[in-house]
Structure formats: structure tokens, C-alpha cells
C-alpha positions in Angstrom: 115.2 113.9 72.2 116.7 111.4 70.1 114.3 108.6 70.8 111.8 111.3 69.8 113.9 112.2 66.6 114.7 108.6 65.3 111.3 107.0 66.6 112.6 104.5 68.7 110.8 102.9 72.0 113.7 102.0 73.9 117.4 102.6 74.0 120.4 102.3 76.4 123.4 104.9 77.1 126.4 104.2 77.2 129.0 105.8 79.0 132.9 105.6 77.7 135.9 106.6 79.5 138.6 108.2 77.6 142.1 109.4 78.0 142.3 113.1 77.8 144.3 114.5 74.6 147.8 115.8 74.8 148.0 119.8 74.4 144.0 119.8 75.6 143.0 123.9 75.8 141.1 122.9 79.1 144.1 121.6 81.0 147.2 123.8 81.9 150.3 123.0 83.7 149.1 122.2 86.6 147.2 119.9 85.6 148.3 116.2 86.8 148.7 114.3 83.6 148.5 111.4 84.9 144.9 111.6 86.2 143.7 112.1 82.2 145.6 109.4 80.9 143.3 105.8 81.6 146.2 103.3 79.7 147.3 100.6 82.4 145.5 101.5 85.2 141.7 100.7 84.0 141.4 97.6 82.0 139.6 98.3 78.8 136.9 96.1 78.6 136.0 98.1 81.9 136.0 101.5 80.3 132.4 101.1 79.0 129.5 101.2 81.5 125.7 100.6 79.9 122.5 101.6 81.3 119.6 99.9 81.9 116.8 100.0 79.5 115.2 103.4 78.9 112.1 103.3 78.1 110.2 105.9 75.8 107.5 108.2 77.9 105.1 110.0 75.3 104.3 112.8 78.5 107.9 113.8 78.7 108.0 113.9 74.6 105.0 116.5 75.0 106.4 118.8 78.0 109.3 118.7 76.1 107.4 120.3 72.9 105.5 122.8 75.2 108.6 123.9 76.3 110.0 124.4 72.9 107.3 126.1 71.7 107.4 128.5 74.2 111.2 129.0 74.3 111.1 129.6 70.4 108.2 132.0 70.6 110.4 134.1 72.7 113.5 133.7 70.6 111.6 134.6 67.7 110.2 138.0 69.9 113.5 138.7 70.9 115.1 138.7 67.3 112.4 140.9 66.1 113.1 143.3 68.9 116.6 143.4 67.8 116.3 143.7 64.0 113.5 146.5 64.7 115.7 148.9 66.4 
């Protein structure tokens, strides 16, 4: 999608590790700690992990389009149904 939106033919992803933050909602008490927190036990530089080279496929861009088109036809059935009642 966002080679699509901002036109570009080829792009990498990039994956970053990052410690956890303090007081996160989706961790409780049991929760080891230690686990989400990355400082001294992964060096930085090693933290960042790059893909190879993804190249844009025009096909995928038009499934991809079909699909919305049919996904927002019924959304936009589905919302009449509900303001009609």
C-alpha cells in the first residue's frame, strides 16, 4: 500500500527492536520485566534488521483495488441498512 500511495518502485522494511515502556496497559505483574527491556543484553547497532529489496508488483496493486472495491461496496450497503431502519 504505501509503495502504491507515495509511487515508489522499490523499498526496504525495516524492522526495530525496542524496549517495552514502563506502566505498558498490555503487561501486568506477571509479566517478566526483564524480557521487555533490550538495554545491555542486545548491542544497538544489532537492534535494526533490513530487508531485502522489495520490488513493486502492478498485479498485487490491482487485486488489492478489486478487493477494496468490493469490501467498500459492502460497507457502504451495510451503513445504508443501518441508517434506513
Amino acid at each position: 500500500v504505501y509503495m502504491m500511495v507515495c509511487d515508489v518502485q522499490r523499498a526496504f522494511v525495516c524492522y526495530c527492536m525496542v524496549d517495552t515502556p514502563h506502566g505498558d496497559v498490555l503487561l501486568d505483574k506477571w509479566d517478566d520485566m526483564m524480557l521487555h527491556n533490550l538495554e545491555n543484553k542486545v548491542v544497538a547497532h544489532k537492534r535494526i534488521s533490513i530487508s531485502e529489496v522489495i520490488e513493486r508488483d502492478l498485479f498485487i496493486e490491482q487485486k488489492m483495488r478489486e478487493r477494496y472495491a468490493i469490501a467498500n461496496r459492502y460497507f457502504q450497503n451495510y451503513l445504508e441498512e443501518i441508517y434506513n431502519k
